[in-house]
N, C-alpha and C positions, 0 to 999 in steps of 0.2 A: 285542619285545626279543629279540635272539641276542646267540649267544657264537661269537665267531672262534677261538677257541685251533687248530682243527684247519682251520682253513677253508683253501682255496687257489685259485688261479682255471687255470679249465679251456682258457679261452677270451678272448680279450680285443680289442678293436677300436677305433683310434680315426676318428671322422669329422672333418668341421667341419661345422656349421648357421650358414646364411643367416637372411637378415631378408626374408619373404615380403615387407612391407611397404615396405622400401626396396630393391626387388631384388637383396639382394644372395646368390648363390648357393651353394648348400651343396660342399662336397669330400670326395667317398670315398675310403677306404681300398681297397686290393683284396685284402687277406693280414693275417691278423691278427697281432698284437702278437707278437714271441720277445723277452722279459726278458733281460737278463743278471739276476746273483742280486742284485747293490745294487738297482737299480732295482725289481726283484719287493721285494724285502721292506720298500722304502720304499712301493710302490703298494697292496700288498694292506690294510695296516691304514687308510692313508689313506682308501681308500672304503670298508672296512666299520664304524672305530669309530664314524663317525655314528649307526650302526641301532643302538650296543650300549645307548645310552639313551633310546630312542626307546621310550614305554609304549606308546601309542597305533597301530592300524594302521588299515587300509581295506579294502574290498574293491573291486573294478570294478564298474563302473554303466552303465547305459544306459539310453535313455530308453523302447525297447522289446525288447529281447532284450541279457542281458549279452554273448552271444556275438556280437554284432556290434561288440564294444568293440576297436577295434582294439592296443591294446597287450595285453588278453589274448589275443587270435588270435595276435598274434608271442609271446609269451611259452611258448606251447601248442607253438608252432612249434620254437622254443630248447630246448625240454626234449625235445625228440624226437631222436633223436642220428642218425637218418636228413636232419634240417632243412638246409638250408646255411646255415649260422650268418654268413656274408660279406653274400649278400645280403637276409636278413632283416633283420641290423642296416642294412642302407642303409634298409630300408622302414621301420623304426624311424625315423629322421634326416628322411625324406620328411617325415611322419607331424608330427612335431615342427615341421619350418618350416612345415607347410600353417599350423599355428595360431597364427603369427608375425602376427600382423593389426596392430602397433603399431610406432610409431617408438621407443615406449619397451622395446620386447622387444632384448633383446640376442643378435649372435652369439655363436658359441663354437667348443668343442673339445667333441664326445662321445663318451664314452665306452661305450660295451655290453660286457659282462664276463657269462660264465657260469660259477659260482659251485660250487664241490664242498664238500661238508661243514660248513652251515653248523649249527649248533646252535639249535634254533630247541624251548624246549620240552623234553624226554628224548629225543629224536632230531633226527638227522643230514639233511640234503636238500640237492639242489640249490637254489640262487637266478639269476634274472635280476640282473641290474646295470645301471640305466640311471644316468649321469652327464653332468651339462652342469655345463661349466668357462666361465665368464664372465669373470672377471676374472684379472688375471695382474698379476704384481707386478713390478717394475721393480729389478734386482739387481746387483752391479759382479760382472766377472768380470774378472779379474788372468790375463796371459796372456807369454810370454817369448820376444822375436824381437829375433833379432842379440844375444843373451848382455843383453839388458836388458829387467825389467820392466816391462810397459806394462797399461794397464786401459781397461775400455768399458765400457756400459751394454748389459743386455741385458734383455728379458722374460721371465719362465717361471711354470710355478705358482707357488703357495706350497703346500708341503706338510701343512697342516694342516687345514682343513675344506671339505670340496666345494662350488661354488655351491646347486648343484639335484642330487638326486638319491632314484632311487626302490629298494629291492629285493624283486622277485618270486618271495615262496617257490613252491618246488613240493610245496605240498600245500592243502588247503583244509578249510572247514567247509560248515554247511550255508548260508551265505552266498556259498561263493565261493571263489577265492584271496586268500591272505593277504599282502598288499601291504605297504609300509612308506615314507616317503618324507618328503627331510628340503628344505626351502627356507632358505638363507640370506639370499636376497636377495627381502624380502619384499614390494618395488611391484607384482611382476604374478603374484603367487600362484595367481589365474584361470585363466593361462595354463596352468602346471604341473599344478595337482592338477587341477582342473575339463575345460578344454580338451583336455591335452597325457593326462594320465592317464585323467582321466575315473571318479574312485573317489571313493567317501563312505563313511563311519562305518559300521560295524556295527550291529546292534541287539544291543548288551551293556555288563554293567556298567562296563566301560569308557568306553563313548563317554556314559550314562548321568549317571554321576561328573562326568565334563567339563561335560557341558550345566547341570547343575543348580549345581557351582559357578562358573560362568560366569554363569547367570541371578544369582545371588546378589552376584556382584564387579559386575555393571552395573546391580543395583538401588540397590544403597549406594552408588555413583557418584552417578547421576541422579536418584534420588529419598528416599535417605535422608541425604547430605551437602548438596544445597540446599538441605530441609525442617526437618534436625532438627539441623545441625553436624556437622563433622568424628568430634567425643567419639560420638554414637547412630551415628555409619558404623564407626565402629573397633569399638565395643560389638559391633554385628550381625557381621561378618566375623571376630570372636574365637569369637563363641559357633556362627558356621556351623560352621567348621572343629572347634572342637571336638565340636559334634552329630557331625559324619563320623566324627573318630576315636573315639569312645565306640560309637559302632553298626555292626553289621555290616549291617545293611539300613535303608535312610534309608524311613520312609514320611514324606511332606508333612503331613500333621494333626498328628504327632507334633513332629515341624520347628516348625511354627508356633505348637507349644503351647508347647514348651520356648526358641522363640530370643525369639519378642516377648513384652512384656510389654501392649501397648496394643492395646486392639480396632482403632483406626484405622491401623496401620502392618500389620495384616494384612491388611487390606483390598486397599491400598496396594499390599500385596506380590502378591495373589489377580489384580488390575487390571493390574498392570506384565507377571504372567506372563505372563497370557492377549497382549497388545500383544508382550512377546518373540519368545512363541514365531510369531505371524504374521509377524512383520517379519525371523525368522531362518531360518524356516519349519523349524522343529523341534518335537520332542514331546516335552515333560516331564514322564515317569513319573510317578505315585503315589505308587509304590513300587517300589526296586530295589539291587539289590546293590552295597555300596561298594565300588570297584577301590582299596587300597592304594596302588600304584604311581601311580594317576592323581591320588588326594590328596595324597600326594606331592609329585608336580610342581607341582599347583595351587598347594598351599602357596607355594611359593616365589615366584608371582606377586603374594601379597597381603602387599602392605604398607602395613598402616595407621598413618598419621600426620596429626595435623593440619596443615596449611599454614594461617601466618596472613600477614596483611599487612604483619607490622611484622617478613619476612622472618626470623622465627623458625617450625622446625619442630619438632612433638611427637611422635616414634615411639613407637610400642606397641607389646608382643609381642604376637604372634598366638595362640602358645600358653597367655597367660595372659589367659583370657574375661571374670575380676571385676578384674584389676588398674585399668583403666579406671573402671570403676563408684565403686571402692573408695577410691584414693589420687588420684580425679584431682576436680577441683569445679572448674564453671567459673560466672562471677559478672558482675556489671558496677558499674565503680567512676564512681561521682556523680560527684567532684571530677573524674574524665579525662575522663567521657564518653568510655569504653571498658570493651569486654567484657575478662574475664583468665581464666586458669586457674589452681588454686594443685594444686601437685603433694606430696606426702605421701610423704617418705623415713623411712629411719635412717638412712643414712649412703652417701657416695657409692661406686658400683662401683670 
């Protein structure tokens, strides 16, 4: 997560990227970007408010030396004010269509931007800016020739959230550089963070946070809403989130004492983990420090409701763990030969 208020851009470049897989070829710039002042103060927020809610970052990866990860080599490059910032960003653009391997990867318009005073933390740093623009919007543009007006169609951005895009702090931990990096357009994700980036998760309470409510949102999916109902998946994902918020460090025996109440759904839960984490190939701590900002955002992904088939649905707050337990009973009537719910007010909202 940063803050722009002081941020501005030093440097800025655009290409176009080809489709390795249907040849079609990439086009360089040879001189970087000069702004008039509309244009700058339309551009600069455009590609950095993505990052201001972004909880989560990365660092670079490889399979044997991170230094051979080619966007931190150019990255390393950009921050050196001796670099030529023109033709790095072409190697940048190279670098991107080598990993065009599909008919489904799209071209574009890229962008490489170096970044002065971003806020990142209690201090100020440089950033890289990588940006790829995919799609473009279709707009009338109203124009006056011989004293009368006339109109056409035209393409150009839309100025409100970038396709793809990555920002490379300059500074690190004992991990690495501190990366950031937002995809809207989510069919070839692979390509972006995996391929084109080449970055994974930190080992911190952050990424920590994620996995474990993650693991938890695809349990009550797949194994506690076909087994026990919609009502015992709403139950579990009230009372996860609430365990997070009540603790500052989640240990799992603690988890499991407090959220099930049945020997056999802990089981259940022990069996699903262990098949998770192979199939995701991640490692779910023990025990580990709750990230705040990551529950947070989690939260807002889980929304429990029942779906029934007679196209009625039953929402439940997340933040209230017993309201389910409490006001809600579910039964099965003789005479329908159907299952019901009966729900338990005083009086409507």
């Amino acid at each position: 997560m940063i803050k722009r208020q002081k941020a501005s851009i030093k440097h800025c470049i655009i290409h176009k990227v080809g489709n390795k897989f249907n040849d079609t070829k990439n086009a360089f710039s040879d001189a970087a970007v000069h702004f008039d002042e509309a244009t700058y103060n339309l551009m600069l927020p455009y590609l950095l408010k993505p990052f201001v809610s972004v909880a989560e970052n990365y660092r670079f990866h490889h399979h044997s030396n991170v230094g051979l990860n080619e966007i931190n080599t150019y990255s390393d490059q950009l921050f050196k004010e001796e670099a030529d910032f023109v033709e790095t960003s072409k190697h940048i653009v190279t670098h991107l269509y080598e990993q065009s391997n599909s008919a489904q990867i799209k071209t574009g318009d890229v962008l490489v931007c170096h970044f002065e005073n971003i806020q990142y933390e209690d201090f100020f740093i440089d950033a890289i800016g990588i940006f790829k623009i995919e799609n473009k919007t279709e707009f009338f543009q109203t124009y006056l020739e011989e004293g009368n007006y006339d109109i056409l169609v035209q393409k150009g951005i839309q100025a409100k959230k970038v396709d793809k895009g990555c920002l490379i702090l300059n500074t690190s931990d004992m991990e690495g550089k501190i990366v950031f990096s937002v995809d809207n357009n989510t069919y070839d994700t692979q390509y972006w963070i995996k391929s084109f980036l080449n970055i994974k998760y930190p080992d911190d309470s952050n990424q920590h946070t994620k996995n474990y409510i993650e693991l938890c949102r695809e349990f009550s999916k797949e194994v506690l809403q076909p087994n026990f109902g919609g009502q015992e998946q709403s139950n579990f994902l009230a009372k996860t989130v609430d365990f997070f918020k009540e603790n500052e460090i989640v240990n799992i025996e603690n988890f499991k004492e407090e959220v099930f109440e049945e020997e056999d759904q802990i089981q259940l839960f022990e069996d699903y983990k262990k098949t998770y984490e192979a199939e995701k190939n991640v490692l779910i701590r023990n025990q580990f420090d709750v990230s705040e900002r990551v529950l947070k955002k989690q939260k807002q992904k889980i929304k429990p409701e029942i779906k029934l088939d007679t196209n009625i649905q039953i929402k439940l707050d997340v933040d209230a763990p017993d309201a389910s337990a409490e006001y809600l009973e579910r039964g099965y009537d003789e005479e329908k030969k159907m299952h019901y719910y009966k729900v338990f007010f005083n009086e409507e909202a």
